[in-house]
PyMOL Python script that loads the backbone (N, CA, C, O; Angstrom):
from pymol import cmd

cmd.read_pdbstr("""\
ATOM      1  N   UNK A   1     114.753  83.422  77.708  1.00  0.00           N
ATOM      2  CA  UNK A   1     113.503  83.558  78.440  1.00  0.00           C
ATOM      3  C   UNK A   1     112.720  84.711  77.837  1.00  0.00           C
ATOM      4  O   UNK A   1     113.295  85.788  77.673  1.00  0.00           O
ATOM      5  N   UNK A   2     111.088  84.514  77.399  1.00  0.00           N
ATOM      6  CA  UNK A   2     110.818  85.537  77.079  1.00  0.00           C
ATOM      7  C   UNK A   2     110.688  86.812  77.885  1.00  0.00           C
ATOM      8  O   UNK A   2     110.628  86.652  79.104  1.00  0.00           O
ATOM      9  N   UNK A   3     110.633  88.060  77.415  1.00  0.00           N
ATOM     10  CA  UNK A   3     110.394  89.276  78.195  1.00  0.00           C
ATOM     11  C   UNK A   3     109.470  89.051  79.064  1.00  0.00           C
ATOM     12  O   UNK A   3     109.665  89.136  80.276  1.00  0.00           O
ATOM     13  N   UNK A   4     107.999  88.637  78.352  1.00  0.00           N
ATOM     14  CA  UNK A   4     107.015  88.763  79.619  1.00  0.00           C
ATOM     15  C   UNK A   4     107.075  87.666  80.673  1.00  0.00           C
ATOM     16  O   UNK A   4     106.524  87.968  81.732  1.00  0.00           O
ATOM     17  N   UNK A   5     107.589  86.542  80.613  1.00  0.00           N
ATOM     18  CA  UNK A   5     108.185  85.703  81.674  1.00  0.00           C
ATOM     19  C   UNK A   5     108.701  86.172  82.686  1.00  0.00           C
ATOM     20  O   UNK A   5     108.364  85.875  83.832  1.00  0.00           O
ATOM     21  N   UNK A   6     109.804  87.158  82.297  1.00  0.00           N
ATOM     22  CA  UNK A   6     111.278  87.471  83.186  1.00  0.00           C
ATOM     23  C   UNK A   6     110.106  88.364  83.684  1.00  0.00           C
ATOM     24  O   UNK A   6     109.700  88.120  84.820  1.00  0.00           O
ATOM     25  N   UNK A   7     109.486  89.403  82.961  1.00  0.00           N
ATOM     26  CA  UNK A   7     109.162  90.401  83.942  1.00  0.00           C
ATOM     27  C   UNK A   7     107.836  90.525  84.927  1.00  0.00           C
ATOM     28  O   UNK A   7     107.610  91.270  85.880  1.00  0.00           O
ATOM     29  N   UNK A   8     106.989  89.396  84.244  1.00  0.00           N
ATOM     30  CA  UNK A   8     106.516  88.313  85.648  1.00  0.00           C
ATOM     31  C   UNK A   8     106.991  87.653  87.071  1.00  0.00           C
ATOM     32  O   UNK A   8     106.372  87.390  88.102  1.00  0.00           O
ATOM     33  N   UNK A   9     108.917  87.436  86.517  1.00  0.00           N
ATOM     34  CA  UNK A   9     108.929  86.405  87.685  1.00  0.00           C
ATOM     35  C   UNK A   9     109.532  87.241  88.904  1.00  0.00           C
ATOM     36  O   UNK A   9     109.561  87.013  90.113  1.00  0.00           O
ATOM     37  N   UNK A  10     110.242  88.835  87.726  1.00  0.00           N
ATOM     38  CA  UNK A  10     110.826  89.535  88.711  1.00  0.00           C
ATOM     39  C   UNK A  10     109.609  90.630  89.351  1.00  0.00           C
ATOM     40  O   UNK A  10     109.841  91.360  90.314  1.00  0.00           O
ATOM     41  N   UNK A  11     108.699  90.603  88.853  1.00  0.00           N
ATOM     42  CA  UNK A  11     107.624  91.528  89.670  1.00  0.00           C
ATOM     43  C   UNK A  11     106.904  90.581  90.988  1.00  0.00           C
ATOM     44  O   UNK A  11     106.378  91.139  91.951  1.00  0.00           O
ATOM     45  N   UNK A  12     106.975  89.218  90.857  1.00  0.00           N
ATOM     46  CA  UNK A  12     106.434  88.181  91.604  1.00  0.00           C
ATOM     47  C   UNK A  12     107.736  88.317  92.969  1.00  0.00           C
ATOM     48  O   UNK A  12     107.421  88.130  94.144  1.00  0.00           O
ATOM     49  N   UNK A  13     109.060  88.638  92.578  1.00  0.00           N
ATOM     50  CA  UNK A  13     110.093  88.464  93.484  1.00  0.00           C
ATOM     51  C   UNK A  13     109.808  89.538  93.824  1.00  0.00           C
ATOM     52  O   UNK A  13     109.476  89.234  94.969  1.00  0.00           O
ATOM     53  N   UNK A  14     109.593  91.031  93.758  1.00  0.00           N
ATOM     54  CA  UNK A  14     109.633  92.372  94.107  1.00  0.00           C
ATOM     55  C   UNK A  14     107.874  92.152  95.473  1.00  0.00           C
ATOM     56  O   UNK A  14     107.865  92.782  96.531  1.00  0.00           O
ATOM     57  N   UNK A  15     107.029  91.484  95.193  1.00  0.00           N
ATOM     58  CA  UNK A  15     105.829  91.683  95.623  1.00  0.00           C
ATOM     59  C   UNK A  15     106.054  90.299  96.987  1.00  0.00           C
ATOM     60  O   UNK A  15     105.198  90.174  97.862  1.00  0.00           O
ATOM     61  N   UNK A  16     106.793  89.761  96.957  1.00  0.00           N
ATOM     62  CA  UNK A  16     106.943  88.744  97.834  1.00  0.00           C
ATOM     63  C   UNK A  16     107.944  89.604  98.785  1.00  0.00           C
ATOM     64  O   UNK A  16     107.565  89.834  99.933  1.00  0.00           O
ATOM     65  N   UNK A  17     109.108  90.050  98.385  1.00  0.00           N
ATOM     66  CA  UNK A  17     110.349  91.219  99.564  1.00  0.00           C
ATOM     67  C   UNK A  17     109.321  92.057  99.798  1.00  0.00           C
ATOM     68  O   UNK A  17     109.232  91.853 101.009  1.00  0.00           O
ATOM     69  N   UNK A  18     108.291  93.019  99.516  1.00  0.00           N
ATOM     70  CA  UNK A  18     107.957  93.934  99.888  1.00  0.00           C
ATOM     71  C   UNK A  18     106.559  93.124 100.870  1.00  0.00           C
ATOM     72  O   UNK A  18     106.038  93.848 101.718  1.00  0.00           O
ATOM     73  N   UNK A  19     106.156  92.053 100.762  1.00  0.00           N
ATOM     74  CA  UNK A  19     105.129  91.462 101.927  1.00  0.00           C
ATOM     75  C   UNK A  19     106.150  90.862 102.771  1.00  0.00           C
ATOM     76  O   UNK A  19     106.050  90.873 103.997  1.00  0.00           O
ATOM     77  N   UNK A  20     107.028  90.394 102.217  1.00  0.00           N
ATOM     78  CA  UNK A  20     107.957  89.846 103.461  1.00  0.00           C
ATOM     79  C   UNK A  20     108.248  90.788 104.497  1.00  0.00           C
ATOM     80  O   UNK A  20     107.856  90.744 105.663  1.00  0.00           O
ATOM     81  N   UNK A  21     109.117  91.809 103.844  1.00  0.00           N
ATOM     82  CA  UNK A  21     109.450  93.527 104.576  1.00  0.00           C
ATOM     83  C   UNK A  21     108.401  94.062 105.300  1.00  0.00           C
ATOM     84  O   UNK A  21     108.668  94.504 106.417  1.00  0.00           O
ATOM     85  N   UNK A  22     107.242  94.116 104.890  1.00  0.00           N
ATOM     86  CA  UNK A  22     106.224  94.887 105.656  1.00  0.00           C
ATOM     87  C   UNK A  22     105.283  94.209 107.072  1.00  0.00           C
ATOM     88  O   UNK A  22     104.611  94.868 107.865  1.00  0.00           O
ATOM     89  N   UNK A  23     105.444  93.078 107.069  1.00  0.00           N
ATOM     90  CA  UNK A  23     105.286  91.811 108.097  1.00  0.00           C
ATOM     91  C   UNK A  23     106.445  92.003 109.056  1.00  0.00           C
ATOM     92  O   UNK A  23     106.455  92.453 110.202  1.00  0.00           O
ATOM     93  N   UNK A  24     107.146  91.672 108.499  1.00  0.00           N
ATOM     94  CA  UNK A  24     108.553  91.554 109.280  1.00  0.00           C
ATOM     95  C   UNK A  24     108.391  93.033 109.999  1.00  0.00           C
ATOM     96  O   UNK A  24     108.334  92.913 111.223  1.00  0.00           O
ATOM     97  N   UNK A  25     108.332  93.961 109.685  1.00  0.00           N
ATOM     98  CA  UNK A  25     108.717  95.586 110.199  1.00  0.00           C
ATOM     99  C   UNK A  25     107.584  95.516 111.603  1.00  0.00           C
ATOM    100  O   UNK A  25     107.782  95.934 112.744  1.00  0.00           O
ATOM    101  N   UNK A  26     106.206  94.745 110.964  1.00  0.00           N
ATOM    102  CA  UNK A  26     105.206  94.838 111.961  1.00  0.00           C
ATOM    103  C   UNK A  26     105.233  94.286 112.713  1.00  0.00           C
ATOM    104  O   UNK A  26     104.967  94.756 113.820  1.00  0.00           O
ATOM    105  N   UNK A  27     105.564  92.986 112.550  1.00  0.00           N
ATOM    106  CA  UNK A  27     105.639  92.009 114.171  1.00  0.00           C
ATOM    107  C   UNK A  27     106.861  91.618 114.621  1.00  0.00           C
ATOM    108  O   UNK A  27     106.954  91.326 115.813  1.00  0.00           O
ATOM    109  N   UNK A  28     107.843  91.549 113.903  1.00  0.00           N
ATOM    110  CA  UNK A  28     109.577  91.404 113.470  1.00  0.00           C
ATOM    111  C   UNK A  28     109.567  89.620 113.549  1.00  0.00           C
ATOM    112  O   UNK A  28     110.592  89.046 113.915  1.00  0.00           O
ATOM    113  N   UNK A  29     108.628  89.025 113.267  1.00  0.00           N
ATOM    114  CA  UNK A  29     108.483  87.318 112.965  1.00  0.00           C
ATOM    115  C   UNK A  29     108.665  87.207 111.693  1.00  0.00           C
ATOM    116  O   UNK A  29     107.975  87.750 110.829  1.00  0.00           O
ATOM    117  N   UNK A  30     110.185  86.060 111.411  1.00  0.00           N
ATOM    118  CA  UNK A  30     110.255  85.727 110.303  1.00  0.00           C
ATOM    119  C   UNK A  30     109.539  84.730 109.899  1.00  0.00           C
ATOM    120  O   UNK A  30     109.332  84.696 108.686  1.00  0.00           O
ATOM    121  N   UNK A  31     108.956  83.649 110.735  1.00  0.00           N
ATOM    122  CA  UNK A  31     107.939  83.140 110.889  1.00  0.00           C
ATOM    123  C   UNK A  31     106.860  83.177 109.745  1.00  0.00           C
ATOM    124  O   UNK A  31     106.714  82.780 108.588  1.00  0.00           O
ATOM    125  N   UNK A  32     106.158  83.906 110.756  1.00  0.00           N
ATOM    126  CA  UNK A  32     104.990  84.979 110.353  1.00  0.00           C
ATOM    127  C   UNK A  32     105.399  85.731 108.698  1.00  0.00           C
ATOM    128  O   UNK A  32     104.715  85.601 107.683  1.00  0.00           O
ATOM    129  N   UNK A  33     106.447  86.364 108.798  1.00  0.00           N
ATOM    130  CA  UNK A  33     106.196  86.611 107.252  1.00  0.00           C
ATOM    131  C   UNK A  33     106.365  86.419 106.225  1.00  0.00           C
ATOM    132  O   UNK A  33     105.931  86.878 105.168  1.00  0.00           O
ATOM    133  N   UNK A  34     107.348  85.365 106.632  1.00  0.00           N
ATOM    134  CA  UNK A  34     107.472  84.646 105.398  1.00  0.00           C
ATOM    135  C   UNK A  34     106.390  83.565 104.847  1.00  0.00           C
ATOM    136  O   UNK A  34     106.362  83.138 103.692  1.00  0.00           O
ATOM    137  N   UNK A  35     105.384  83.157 106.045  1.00  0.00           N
ATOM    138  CA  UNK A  35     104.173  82.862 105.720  1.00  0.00           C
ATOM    139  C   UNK A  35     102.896  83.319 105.325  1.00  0.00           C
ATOM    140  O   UNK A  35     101.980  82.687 104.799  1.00  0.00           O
ATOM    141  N   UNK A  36     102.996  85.038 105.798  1.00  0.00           N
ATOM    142  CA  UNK A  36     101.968  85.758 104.710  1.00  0.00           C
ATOM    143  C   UNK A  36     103.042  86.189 103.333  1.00  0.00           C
ATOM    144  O   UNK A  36     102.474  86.519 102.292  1.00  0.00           O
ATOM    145  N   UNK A  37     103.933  86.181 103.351  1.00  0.00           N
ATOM    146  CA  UNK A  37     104.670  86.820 101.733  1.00  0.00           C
ATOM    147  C   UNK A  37     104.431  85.670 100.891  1.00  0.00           C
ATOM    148  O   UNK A  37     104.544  85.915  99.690  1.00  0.00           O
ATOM    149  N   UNK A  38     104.065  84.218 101.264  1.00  0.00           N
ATOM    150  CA  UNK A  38     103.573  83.304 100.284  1.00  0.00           C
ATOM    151  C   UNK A  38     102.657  83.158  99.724  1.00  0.00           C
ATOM    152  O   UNK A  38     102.399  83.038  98.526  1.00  0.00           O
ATOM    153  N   UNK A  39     101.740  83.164 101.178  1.00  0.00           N
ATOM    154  CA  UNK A  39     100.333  82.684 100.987  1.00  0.00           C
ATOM    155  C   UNK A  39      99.122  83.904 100.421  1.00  0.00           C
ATOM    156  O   UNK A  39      97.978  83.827  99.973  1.00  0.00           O
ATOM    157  N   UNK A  40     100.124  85.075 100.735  1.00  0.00           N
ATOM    158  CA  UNK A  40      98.988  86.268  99.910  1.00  0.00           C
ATOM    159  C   UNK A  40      98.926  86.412  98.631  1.00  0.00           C
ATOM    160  O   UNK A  40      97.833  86.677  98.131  1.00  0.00           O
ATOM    161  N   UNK A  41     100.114  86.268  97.792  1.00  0.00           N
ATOM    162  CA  UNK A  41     100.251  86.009  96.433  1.00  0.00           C
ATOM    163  C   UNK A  41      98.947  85.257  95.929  1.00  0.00           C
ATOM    164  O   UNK A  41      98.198  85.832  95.139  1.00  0.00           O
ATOM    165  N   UNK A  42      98.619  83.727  96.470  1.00  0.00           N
ATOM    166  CA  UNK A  42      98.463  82.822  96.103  1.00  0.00           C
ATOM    167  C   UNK A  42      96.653  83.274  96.149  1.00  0.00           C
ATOM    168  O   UNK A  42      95.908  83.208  95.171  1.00  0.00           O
ATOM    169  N   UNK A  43      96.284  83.686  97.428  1.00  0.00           N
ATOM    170  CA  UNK A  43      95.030  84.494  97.250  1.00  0.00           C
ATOM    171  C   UNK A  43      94.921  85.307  96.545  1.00  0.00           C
ATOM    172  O   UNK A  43      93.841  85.335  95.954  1.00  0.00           O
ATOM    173  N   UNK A  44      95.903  86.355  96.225  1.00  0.00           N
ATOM    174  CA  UNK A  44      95.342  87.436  95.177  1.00  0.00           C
ATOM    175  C   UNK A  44      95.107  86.800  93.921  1.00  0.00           C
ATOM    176  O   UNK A  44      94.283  87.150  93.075  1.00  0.00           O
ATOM    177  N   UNK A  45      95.936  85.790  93.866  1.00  0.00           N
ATOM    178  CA  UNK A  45      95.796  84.937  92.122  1.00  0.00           C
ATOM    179  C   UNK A  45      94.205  84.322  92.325  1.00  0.00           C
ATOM    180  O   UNK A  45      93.463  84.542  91.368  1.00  0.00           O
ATOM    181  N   UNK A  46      93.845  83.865  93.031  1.00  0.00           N
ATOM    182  CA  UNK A  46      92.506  83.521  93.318  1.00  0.00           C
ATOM    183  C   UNK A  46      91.271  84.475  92.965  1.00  0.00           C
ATOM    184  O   UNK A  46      90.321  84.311  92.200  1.00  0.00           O
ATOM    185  N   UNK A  47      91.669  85.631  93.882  1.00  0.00           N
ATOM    186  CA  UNK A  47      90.707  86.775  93.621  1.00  0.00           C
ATOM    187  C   UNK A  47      90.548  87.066  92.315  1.00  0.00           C
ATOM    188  O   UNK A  47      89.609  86.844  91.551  1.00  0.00           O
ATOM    189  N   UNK A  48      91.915  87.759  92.112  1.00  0.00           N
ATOM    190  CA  UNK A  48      92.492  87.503  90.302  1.00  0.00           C
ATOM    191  C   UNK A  48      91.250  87.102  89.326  1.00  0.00           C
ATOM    192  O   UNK A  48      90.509  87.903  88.756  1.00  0.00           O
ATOM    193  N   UNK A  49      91.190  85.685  89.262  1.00  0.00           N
ATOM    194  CA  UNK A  49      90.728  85.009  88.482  1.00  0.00           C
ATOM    195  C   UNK A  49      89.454  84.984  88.808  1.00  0.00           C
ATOM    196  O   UNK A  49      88.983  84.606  87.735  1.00  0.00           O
ATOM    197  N   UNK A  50      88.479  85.124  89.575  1.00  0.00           N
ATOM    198  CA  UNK A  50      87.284  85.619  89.870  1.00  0.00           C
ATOM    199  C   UNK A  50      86.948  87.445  89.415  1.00  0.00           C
ATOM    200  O   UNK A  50      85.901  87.866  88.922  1.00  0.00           O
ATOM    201  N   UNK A  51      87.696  87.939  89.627  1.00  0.00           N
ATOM    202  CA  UNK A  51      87.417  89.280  88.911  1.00  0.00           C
ATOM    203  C   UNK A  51      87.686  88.974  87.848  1.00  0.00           C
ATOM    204  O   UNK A  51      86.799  89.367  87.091  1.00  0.00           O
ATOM    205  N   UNK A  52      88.748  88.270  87.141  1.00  0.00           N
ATOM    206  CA  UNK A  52      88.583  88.516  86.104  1.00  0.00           C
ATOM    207  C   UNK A  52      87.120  88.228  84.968  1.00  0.00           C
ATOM    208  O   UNK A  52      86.671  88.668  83.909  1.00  0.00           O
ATOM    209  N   UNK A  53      86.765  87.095  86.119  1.00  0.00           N
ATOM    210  CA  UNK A  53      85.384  86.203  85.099  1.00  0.00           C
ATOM    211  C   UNK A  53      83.869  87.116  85.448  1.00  0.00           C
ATOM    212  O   UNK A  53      82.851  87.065  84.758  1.00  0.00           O
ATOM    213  N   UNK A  54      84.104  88.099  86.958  1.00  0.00           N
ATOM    214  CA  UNK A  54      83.135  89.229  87.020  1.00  0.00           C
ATOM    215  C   UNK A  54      83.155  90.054  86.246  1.00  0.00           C
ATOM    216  O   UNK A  54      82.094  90.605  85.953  1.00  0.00           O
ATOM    217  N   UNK A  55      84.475  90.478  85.578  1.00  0.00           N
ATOM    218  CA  UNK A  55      84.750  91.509  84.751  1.00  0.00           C
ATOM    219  C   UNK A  55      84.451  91.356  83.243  1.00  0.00           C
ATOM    220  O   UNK A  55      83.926  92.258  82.589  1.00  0.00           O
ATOM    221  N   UNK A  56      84.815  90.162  82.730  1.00  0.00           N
ATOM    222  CA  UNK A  56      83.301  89.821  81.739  1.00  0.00           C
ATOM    223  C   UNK A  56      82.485  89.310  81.615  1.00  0.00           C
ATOM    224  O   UNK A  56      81.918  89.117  80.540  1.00  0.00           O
ATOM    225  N   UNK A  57      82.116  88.875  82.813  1.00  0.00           N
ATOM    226  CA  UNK A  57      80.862  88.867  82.611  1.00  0.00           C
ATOM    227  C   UNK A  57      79.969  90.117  83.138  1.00  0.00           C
ATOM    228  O   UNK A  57      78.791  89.793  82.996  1.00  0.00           O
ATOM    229  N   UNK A  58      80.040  91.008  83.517  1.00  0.00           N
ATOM    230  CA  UNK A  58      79.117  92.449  84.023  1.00  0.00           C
ATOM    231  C   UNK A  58      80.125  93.878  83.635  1.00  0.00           C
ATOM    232  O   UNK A  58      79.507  94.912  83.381  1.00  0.00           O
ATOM    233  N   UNK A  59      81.217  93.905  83.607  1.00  0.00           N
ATOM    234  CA  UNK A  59      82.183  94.774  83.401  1.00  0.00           C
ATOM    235  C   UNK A  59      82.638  95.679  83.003  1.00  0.00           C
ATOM    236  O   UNK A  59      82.801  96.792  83.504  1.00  0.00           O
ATOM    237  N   UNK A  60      83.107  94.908  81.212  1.00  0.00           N
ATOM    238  CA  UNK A  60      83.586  95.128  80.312  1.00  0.00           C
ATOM    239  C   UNK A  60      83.688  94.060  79.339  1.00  0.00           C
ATOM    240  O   UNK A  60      82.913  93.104  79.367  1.00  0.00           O
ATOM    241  N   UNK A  61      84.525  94.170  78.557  1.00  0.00           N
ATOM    242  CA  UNK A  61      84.171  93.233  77.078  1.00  0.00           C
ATOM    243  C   UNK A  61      84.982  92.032  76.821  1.00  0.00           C
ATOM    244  O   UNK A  61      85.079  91.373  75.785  1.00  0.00           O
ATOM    245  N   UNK A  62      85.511  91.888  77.895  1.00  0.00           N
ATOM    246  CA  UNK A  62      86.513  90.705  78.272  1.00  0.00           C
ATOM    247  C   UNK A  62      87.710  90.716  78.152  1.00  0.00           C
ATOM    248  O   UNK A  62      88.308  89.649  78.293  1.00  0.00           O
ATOM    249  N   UNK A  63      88.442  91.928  77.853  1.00  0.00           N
ATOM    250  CA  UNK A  63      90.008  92.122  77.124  1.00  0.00           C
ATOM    251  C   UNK A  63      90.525  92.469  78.225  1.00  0.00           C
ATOM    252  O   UNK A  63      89.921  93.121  79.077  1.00  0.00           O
ATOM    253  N   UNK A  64      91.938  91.987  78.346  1.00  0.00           N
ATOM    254  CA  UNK A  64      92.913  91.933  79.979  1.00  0.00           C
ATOM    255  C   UNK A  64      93.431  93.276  79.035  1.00  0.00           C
ATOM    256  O   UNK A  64      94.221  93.018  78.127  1.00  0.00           O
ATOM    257  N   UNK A  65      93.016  94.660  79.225  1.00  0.00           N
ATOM    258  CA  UNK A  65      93.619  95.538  79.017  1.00  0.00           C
ATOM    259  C   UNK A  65      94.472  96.132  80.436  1.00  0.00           C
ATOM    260  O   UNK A  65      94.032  96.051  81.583  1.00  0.00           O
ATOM    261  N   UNK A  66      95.789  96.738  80.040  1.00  0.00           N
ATOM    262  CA  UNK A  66      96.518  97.129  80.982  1.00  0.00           C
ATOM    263  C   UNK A  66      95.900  98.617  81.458  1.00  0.00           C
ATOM    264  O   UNK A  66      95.667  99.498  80.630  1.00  0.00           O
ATOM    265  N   UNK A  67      95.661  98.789  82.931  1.00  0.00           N
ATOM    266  CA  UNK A  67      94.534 100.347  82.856  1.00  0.00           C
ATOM    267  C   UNK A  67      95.575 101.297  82.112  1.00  0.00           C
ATOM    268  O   UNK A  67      94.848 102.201  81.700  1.00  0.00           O
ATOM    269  N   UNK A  68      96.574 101.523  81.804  1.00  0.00           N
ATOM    270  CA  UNK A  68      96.961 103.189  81.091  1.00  0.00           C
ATOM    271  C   UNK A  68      96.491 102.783  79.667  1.00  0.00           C
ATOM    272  O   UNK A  68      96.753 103.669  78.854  1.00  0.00           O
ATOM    273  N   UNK A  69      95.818 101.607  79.082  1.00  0.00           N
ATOM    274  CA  UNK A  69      95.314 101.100  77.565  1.00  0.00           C
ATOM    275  C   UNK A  69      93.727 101.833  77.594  1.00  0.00           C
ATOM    276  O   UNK A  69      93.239 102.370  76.599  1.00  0.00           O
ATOM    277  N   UNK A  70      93.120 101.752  78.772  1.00  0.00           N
ATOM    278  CA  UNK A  70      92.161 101.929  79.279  1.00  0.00           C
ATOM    279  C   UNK A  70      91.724 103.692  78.885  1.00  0.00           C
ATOM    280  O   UNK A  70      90.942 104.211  78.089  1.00  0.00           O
ATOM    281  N   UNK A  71      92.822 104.280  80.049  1.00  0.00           N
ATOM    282  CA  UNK A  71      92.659 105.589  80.437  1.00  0.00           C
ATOM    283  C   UNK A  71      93.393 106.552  79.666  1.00  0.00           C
ATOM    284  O   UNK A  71      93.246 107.748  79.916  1.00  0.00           O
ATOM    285  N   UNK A  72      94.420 106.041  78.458  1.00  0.00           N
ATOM    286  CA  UNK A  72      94.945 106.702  77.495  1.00  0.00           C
ATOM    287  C   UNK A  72      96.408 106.899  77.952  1.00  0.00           C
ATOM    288  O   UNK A  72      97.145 107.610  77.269  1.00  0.00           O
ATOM    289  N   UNK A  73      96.916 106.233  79.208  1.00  0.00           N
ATOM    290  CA  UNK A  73      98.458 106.626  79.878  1.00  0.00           C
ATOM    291  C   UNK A  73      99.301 105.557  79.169  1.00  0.00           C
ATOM    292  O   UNK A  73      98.732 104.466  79.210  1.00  0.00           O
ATOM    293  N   UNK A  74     100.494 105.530  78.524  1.00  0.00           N
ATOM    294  CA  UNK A  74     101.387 104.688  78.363  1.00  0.00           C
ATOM    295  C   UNK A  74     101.872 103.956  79.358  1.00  0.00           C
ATOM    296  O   UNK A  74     102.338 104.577  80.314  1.00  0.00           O
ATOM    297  N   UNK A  75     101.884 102.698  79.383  1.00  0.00           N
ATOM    298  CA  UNK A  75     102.395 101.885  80.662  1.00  0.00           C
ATOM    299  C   UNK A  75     104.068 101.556  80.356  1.00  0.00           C
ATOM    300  O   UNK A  75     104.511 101.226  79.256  1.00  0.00           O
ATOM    301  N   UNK A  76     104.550 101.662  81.108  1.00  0.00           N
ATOM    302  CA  UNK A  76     106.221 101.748  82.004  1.00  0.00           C
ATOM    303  C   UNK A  76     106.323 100.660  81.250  1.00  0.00           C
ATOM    304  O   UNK A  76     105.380  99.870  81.273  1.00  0.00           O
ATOM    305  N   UNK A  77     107.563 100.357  80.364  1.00  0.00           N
ATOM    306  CA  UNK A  77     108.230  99.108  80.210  1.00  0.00           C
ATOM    307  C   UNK A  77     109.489  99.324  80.763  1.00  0.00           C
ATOM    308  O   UNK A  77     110.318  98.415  80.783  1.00  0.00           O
TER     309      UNK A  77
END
""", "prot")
cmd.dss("prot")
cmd.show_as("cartoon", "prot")
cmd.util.cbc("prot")
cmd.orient("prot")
């Protein structure tokens, strides 16, 4: 599997426990959070892809730079 795959699918698993966890803590419905730990992902990918097409078109120059590429910080591998 490539690197950036795996570390897609495990940042996708880390961001789903931590909406699951934070739902759950608030209303204690597993219900409930396991139905926002899905369905918010799926909106942010939405938003996602609309910023991204605001972002070149008014932005910047169209490059999915990572912000520490940006701001001069080395990003965490």
């Amino acid at each position: 599997m490539p690197r950036e795959l795996a570390k897609t699918l495990t940042y996708l698993a880390v961001h789903l426990t931590v909406g699951f966890t934070v739902v759950y803590a608030m209303t204690g419905s597993i219900a409930l959070a396991g139905g926002i730990a899905l369905i918010e992902p799926c909106c942010n990918a939405v938003a996602f892809f609309f910023h991204e097409r605001a972002w070149q078109k008014w932005g910047g120059t169209g490059d999915s730079q990572p912000v520490g590429a940006l701001t001069g910080m080395a990003e965490p591998s």
